[in-house]
N, C-alpha and C positions, 0 to 999 in steps of 0.2 A: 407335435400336434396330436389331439386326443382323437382315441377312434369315436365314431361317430356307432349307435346302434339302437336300433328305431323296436321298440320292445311290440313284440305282438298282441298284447292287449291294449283295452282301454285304456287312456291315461288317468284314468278313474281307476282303476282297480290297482295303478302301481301308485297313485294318492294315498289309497285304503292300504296298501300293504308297508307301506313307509310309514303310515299313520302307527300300523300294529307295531310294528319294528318298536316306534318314539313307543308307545304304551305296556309293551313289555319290557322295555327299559326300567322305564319309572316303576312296573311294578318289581323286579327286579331291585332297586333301590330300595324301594320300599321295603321287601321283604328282608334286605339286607339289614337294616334297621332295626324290623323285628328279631331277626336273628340272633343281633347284640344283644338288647333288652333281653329275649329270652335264656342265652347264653351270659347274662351276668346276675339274672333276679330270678329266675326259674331253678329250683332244684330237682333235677329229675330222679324222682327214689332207685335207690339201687337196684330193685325188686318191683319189676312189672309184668306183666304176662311175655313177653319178649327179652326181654332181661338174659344175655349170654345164649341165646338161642345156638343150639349145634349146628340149625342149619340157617344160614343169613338170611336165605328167600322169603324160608317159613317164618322166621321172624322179621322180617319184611313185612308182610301180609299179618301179623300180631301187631306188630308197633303200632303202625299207620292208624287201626279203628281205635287200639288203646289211647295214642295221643288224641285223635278229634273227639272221642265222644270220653269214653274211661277214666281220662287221664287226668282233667280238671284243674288243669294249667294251663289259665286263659290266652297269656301270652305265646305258648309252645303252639295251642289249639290254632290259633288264627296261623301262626308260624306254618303248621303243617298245611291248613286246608289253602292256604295261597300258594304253596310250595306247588300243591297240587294242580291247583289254575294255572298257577307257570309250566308246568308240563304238558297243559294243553295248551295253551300261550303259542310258545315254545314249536309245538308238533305243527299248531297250524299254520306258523310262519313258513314252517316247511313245503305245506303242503302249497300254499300262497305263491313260492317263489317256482316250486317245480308247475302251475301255473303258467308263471309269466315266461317260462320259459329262457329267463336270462340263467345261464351256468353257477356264472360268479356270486351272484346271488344265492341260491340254492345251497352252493356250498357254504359258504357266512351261516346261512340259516340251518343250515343241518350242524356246524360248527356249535352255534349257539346252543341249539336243541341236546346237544350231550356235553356243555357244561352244566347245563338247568340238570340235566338229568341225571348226571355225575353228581350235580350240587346233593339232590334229592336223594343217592342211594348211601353219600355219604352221611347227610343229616339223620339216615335212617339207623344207619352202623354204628354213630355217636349213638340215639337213643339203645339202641341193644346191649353194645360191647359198652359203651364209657370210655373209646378211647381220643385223646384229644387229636391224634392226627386227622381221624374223622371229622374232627371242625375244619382244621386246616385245609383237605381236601373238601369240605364243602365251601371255605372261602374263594378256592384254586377255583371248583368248579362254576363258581356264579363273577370270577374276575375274567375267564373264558367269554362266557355269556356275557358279559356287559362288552369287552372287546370285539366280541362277533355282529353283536346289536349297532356298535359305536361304525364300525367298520359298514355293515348296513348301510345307517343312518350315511352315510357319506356319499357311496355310490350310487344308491338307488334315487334318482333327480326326483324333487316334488312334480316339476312339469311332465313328466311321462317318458321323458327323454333324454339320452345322454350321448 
């Protein structure tokens, strides 16, 4: 027999927050999509302001403005600034589930929040370094994220209640 746990919010607000879960999914999806496209039609030039940087962070904080605005590869462009809505996506699923005050939830959601953001610091070390396990750990990190999401999506009842 399943335990029974009566959530102390609204059943409006665990709607809304299963609602976010399905639609950071899909963007998720989505963005994985762009990912490929960018990852098979985008050439990223050897030579960008971030390019091999000594220090990751500081080329962290180089890539990111080169890719959206500098960088003028449309596919990569949308690629990054969605990356970025997925990180807030992502945070406020967090902040949504510590909220409603269900544990198990909370963890899923924090779960999720550092493959998005694992996803993101390696999409960022591909553009620097050029090295391809950077892709591979930003696939690892957004198959995380869709698992944590999937995982969500199951527990968390549309009725408010489980």
């Amino acid at each position: 027999m399943a335990a029974v746990y009566v959530v102390s919010e609204s059943p409006s607000r665990v709607r809304a927050f299963r609602g976010a879960v399905f639609g950071n999914m899909l963007v998720l999806l989505v963005q994985f999509l762009l990912g490929m496209d960018a990852n098979l039609f985008v050439k990223v030039p050897g030579h960008h302001p971030a390019s091999n940087a000594a220090n990751y962070f500081g080329g962290v904080a180089h890539v990111i403005p080169w890719a959206i605005g500098d960088g003028a590869l449309g596919l990569l462009r949308i690629h990054v600034v969605l990356g970025l809505l997925l990180v807030l996506g992502s945070l406020s699923l967090v902040f949504q589930a510590a909220r409603l005050a269900e544990r198990s939830w909370l963890i899923w959601a924090i779960v999720g929040a550092l493959g998005v953001i694992g996803a993101g610091f390696n999409g960022a070390s591909f553009l620097i370094y050029h090295h391809d396990f950077s892709s591979m750990l930003m696939a690892a990190g957004f198959a995380l994220a869709v698992f944590a999401y999937a995982v969500l999506s199951y527990i968390v009842p549309a009725e408010g209640r489980h």
